[in-house]
N, C-alpha and C positions, 0 to 999 in steps of 0.2 A: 229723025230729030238730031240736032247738031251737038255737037259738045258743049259748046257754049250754054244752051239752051237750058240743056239738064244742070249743066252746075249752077244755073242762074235762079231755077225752081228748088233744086236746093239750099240754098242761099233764103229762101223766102219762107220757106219749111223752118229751117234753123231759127231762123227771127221771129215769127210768132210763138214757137214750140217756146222761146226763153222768155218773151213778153209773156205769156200765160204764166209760166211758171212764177215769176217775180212778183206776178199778181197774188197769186196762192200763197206765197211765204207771207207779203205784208198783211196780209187777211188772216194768218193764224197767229194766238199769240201764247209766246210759250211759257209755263208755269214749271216750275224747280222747287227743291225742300232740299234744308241742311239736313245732314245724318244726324243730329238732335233731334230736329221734328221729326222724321220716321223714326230714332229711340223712343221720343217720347209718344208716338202717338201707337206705335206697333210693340215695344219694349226692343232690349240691349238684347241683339244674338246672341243667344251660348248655346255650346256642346255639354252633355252632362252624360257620367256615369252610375253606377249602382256601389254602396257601400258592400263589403264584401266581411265574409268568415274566415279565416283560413292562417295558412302558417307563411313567415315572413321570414328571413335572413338579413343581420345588418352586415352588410360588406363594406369593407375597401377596397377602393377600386385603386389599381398598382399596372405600370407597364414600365416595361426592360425588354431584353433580350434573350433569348437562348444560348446557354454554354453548355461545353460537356466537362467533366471531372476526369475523362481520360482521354487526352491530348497530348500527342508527346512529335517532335518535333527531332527527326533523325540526321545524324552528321556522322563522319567519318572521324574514326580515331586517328585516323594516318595517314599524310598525301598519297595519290595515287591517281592515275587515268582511269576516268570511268569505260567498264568494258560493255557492260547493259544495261537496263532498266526495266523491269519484269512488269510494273503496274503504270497504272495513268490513274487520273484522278476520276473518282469514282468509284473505283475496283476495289473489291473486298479482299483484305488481307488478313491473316490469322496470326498469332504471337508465334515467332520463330521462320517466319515464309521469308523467303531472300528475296529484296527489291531492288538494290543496287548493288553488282558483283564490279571490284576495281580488277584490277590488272593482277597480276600473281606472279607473275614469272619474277621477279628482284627475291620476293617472300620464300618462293618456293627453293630459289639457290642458297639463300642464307640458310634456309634450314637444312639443306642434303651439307654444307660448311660446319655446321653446330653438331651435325648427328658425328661426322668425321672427327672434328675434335674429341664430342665423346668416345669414339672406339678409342682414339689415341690415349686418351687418359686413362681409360678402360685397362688398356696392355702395358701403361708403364706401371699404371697399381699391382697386378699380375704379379709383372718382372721384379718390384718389388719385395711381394711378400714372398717370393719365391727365394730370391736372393738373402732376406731374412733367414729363412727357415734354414739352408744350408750351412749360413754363419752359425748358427745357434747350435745345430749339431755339430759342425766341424769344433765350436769351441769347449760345447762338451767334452769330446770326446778327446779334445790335447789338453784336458787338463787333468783327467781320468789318466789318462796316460804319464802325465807328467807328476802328479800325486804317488802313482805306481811306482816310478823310476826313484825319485826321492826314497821313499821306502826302502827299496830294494838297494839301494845307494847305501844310507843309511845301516843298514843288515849287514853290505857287509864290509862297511868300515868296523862294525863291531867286531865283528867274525873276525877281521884280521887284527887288529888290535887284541884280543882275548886270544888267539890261535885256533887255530884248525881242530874241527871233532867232526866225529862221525856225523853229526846233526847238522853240521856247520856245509860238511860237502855234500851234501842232499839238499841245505838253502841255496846254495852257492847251482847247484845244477837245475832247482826251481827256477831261481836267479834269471838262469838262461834261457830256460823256457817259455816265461814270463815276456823275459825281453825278444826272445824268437817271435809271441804271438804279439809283440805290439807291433814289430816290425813289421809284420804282415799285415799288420788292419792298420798301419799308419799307410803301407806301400800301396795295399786298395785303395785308399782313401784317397793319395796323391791320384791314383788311374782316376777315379772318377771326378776329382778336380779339375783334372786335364781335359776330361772329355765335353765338361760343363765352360769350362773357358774355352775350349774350342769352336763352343756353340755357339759364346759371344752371353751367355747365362750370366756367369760372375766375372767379377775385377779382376786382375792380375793380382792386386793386394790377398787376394785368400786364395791363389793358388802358389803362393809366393809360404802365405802362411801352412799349407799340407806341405811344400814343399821340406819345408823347416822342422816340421813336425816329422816328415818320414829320416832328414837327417837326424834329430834327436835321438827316435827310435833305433836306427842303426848304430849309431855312436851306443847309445846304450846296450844292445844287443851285444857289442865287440866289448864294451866292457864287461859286461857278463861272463863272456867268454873268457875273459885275461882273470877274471876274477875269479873263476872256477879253476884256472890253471894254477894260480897262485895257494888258493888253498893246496891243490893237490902239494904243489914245491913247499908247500912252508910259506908263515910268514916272514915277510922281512921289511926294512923300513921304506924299500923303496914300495913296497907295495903297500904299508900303510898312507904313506902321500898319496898312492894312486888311489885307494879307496878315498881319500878325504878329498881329491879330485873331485872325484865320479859325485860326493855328495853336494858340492858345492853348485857340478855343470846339470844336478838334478832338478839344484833348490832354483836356477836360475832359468830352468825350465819350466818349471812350473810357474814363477812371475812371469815369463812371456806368454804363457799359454794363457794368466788370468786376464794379461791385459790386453790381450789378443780379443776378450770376451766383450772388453768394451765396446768392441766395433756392434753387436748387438745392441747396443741402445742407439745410435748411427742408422743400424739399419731400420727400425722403429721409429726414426726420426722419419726416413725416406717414404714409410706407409703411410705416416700421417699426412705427409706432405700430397701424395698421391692418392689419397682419400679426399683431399681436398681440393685437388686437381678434377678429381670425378665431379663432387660437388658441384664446382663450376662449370666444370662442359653440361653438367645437368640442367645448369640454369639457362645455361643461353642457346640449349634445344629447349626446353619449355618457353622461354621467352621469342624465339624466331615462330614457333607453333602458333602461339598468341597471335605475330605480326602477322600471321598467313591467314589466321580467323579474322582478324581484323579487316583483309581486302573482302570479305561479304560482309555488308549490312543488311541484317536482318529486324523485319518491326518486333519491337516490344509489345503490343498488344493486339488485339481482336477487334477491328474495325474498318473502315474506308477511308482510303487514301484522299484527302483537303485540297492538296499540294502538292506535284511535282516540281524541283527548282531545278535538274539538273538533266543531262543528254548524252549518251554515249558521245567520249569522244571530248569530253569535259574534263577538267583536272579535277578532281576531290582535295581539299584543303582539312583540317584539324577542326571543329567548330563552327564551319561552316554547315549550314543546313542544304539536305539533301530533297527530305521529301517531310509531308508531313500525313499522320494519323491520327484520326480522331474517331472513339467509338461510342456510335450516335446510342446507343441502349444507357450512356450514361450522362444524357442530355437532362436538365438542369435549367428553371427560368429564375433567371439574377433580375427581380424585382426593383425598382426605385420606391420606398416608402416616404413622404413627406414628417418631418418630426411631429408635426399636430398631430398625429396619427398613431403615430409608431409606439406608445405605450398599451393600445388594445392591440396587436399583432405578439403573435404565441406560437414558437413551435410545437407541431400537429396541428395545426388548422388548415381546414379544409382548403383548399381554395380551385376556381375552377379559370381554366387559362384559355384562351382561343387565340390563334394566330392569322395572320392576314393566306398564309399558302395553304389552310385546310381552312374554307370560312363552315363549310357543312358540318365541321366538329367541333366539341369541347372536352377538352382534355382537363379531367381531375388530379390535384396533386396536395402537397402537405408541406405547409412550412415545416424547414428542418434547419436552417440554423438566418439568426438576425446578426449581422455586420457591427460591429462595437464601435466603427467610427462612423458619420458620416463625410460626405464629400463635400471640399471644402464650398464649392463654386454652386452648389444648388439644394444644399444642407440636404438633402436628402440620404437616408440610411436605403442599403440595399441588403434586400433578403434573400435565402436561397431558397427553392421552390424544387423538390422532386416530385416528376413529372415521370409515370410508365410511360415508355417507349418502345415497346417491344414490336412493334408494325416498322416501326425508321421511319413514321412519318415526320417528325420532327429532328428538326436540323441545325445544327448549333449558326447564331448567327442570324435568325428567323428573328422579327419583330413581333412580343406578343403583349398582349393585354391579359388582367385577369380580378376576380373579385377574391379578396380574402375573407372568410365567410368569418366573423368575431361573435356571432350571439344568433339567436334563434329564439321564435317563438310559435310553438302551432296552433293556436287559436287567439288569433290576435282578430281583432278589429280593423281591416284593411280601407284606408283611404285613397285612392289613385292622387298618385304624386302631384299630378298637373292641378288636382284642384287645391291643393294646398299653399297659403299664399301668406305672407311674413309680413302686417302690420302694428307698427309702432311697438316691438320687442313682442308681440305676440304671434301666434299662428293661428288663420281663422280661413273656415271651410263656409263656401254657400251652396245651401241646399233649395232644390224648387220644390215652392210649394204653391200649386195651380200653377197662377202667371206672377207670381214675385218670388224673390230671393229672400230668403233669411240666412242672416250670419251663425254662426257657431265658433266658439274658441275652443282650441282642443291643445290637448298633453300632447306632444310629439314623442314617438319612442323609438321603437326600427324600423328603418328608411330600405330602401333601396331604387333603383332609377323608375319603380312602375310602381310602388305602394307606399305609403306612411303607418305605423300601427298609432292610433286615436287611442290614449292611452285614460283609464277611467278616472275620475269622473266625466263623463260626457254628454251631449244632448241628442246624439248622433246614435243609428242603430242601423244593424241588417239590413239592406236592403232601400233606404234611404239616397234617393239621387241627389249627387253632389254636383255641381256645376263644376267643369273641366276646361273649358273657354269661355273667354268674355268677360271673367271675375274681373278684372283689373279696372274694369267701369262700376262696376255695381256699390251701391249699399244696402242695407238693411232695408228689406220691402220694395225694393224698385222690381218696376215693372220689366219681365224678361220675355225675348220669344226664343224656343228653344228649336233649334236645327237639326238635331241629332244626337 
């Protein structure tokens, strides 16, 4: 058979198959009903549930965010090159673990320069008190001397003015004696002046002064001498002038040797001075010790690192931020309460919080403090919300939701939410009975998104099926068919 053939027998197949068919359509004729007539002739579909017994919570429903109460945000006290960075974001730090170490070596030479200073001040305070101490006895010890000689001066301008006695040449050979041993312990005392200025110990000024002192001494000593030869001769007047000599070059000895003593308040001036000298090299090794603690930054608290901002290899600036910490155990949900509301909200109330990154949990918590202002742009007051955290499942910065639970009742009269329905300032429930509805007005009491409690007086009881869809058609006694 040809091609033509077959598509030409199909072609004739097709034609009657659509003739018959057109015939069949104008021959049937088709019948329709408004969804009125099947309401009215079969009743208005609803769903219906069961009045219930049980215990009810009124909440407020509140969403905000997640914060933490301990977040601290680390910066360096001091420029510096960054040398490492011990953590990355994520990683757990403890209060006191070093996360950014700067450079050191500037810190570490200022402090070996600070320690130096102080040994310096160290040895001039030393040299100081040292150099006191010496003055203080040398000026002791020439005025003792010089108090001596006066006396002895004195004695024996007497002696020769009164004349010579037996009592008088036995002062008079004391006299000598006297002046023999000062001569001696002024002549030591010059040796060991010598040896201590040789050292570079003391000034020239007080080896200048033992020098004067051993001359007094000697002078004295020779007067002695002349004055024990004169008793033996006899007085005479030439030796009365020489005794009133010798008292005058006594008395003049002795004001040098007191003001010779003033140089002790001089040297007392010089320990303060180098007392205070220590002082200060103290401060500025304490203070360079500080700049050398300063190139580690270490975290202030127990948590996980947010934030890294910085890179080896980076300059560190003064208040600039480094890194940041936040420790999630003291994670906190910052509420937005709407003001209608906000007078039944009370810290310690329960409240239970769910977050979008844990949806299989519900975390319990307790208001603990309400915000005194609210914000200006959504009047809403924010409340703070602790929250246990001890897993770290929650994370500051998480979006969460939650009910704040304001009242309770455990045997309330439960009506499911959906059938409760708000006509002309009232609230009224339909219940089935057979195939119609009847109305009910009921007391509204505590709500939450699946129950209302039907508060007494009421017409409503246990067990009583309440229509949950399809109210929105009905009235009193209309005819229902129920679905489920």
């Amino acid at each position: 058979m040809s091609r033509n053939r077959i598509i030409a027998i199909l072609f004739i197949v097709l034609l009657f198959g659509g003739l018959y068919g057109m015939a069949r359509v104008r021959g049937v004729r088709k019948v329709t009903k408004s969804t009125a007539q099947i309401h009215q002739e079969l009743g208005t579909p609803v769903r219906t549930a069961a009045v219930q017994l049980g215990s009810i919570e009124d909440t407020v429903p509140v969403t905000g965010s997640l914060a933490a109460l301990e977040s601290v945000t680390l910066s360096s006290k001091i420029p510096g090159k960054v040398v490492y960075v011990t953590v990355r974001e994520g990683d757990r730090v403890n209060a006191g673990d070093v996360v950014v170490q700067l450079d050191r070596s500037d810190g570490e030479a200022n402090l070996r320069q600070a320690l130096a200073g102080l040994e310096s001040a160290q040895a001039r305070l030393s040299q100081a008190r040292t150099s006191a101490a010496v003055t203080e006895v040398q000026s002791s010890a020439a005025i003792q001397q010089a108090r001596a000689a006066l006396a002895g001066a004195e004695a024996n301008l007497e002696k020769v003015q009164t004349g010579a006695r037996s009592q008088e040449r036995m002062i008079a050979e004391n006299a000598v004696a006297t002046a023999k041993a000062n001569l001696d312990n002024a002549q030591a005392n010059l040796r060991r002046t010598k040896q201590l200025f040789d050292q570079g110990a003391i000034a020239a000024a007080q080896l200048d002064v033992a020098q004067t002192q051993y001359d007094v001494a000697k002078a004295q000593y020779d007067s002695a001498k002349e004055n024990l030869s004169l008793v033996e001769e006899g007085a005479r007047s030439e030796d009365v002038r020489a005794a009133e000599t010798q008292v005058t070059q006594a008395r003049e000895a002795l004001r040098t040797a007191q003001a010779n003593a003033g140089q002790n308040a001089l040297r007392r001036e010089d320990i303060k001075n180098a007392v205070a000298g220590v002082s200060q090299a103290e401060a500025q090794v304490a203070l360079a010790r500080e700049q050398l603690a300063n190139t580690t930054i270490r975290s202030s608290i127990t948590g996980y690192v947010s934030k890294r901002m910085t890179e080896p290899g980076q300059t560190a600036s003064p208040a600039v931020p480094l890194m940041e910490v936040v420790n999630v155990r003291t994670v906190f949900f910052q509420a937005d309460v709407s003001e209608t509301v906000l007078a039944k909200i009370e810290p310690g109330q329960v409240v239970r919080v769910k977050v979008d990154a844990c949806p299989d949990a519900t975390f319990t918590g307790r208001v603990a403090k309400i915000y005194p202002t609210a914000s200006v742009g959504t009047r809403n007051f924010s409340v703070r919300v602790h929250i246990p955290n001890q897993e770290s499942r929650l994370r500051p910065g998480m979006f969460a939701r939650g009910s704040v639970v304001t009242g309770g009742n455990d045997n309330a009269l439960l009506v499911p939410q959906d059938a409760v329905e708000e006509r002309a300032g009232r609230y009224v429930v339909f219940t089935l009975e057979g195939k119609t509805a009847k109305m009910h007005t009921i007391n509204k009491g505590l709500s939450n998104p699946e129950f209302v409690e039907a508060l007494p007086p009421t017409d409503i009881g246990v067990g009583d099926v309440v229509i949950t869809a399809g109210h929105e058609y009905l009235e009193d006694g209309k005819k229902v068919d129920k679905r489920g």
